[in-house]
C-alpha positions as CSV (number, residue, x, y, z in Angstrom):
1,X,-17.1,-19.2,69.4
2,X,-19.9,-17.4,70.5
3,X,-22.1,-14.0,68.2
4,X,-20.8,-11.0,70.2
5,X,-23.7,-9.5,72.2
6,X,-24.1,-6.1,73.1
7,X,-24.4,-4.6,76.5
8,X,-28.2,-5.7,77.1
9,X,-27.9,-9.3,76.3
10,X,-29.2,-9.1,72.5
11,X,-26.9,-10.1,70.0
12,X,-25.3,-7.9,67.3
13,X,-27.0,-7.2,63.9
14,X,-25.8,-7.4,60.5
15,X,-27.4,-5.5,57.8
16,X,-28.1,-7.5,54.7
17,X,-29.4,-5.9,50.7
18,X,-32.1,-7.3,49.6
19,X,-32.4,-9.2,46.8
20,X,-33.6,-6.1,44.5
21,X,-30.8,-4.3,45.6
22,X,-28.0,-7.0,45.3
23,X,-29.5,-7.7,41.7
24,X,-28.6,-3.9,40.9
25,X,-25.3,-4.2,42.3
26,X,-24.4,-7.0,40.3
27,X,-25.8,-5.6,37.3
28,X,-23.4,-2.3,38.0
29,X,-20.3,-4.8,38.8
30,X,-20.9,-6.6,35.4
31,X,-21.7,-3.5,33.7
32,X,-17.9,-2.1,34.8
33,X,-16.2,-5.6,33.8
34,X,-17.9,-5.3,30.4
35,X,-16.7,-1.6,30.0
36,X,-13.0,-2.1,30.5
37,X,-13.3,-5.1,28.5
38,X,-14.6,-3.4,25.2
39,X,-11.7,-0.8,26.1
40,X,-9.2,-3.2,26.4
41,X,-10.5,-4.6,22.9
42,X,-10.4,-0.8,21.5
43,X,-6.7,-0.4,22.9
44,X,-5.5,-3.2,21.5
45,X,-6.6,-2.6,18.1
46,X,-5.0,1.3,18.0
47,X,-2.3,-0.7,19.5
48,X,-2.3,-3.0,16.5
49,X,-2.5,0.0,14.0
50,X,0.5,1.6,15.5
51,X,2.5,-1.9,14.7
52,X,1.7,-1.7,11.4
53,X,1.9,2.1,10.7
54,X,-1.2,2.7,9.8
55,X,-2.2,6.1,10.7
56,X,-6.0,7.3,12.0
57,X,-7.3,9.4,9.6
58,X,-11.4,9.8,11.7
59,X,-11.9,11.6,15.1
60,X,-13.9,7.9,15.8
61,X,-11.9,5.1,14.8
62,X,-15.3,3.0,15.8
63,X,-17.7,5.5,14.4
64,X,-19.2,4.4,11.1
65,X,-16.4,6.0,9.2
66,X,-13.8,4.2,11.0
67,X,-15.1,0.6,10.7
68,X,-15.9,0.6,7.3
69,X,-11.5,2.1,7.4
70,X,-10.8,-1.0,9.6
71,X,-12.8,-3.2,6.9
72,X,-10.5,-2.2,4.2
73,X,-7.4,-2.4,5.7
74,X,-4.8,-5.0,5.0
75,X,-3.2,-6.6,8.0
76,X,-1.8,-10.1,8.7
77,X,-3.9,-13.3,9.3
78,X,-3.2,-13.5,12.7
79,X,-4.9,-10.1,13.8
80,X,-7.3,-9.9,11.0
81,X,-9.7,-12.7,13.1
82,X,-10.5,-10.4,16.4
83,X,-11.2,-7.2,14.0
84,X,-14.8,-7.8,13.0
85,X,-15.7,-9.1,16.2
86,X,-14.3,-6.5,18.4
87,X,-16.1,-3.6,16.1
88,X,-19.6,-5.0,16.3
């Protein structure tokens, strides 16, 4: 198979980023994963809290205020592990 050429014999372009340009992209692209992992993290804590009836008592649950709350709470072994590294 043949490049497809245009009417005057030359073939067709392609446009390609260049390297600057693909660095930022991928930069953005990780930056996004990144994002909706630490939200993922946050949701799953509230989500955690709600299991065990605790209620929220700070406008920031991972504001100062709310950590040192989440330091001090008693939960089961299983879910006490991910806590202090999902609030750093």
């Amino acid at each position: 198979m043949s490049w497809p050429s245009s009417p005057d014999g030359t073939r067709a372009e392609i446009w390609l980023p260049d390297p600057t340009v693909r660095a930022e992209r991928e930069r953005a692209r990780f930056r996004l994963h990144l994002v909706h992992h630490r939200t993922a993290l946050k949701n799953r804590i509230h989500a955690t809290l709600m299991t065990f009836g605790y209620s929220v008592p700070v406008s920031d649950l991972f504001g100062t205020q709310g950590r040192e709350i989440l330091g001090r709470l008693a939960v089961p072994e299983p879910w006490q592990g991910p806590w202090p590294r999902a609030c750093a």
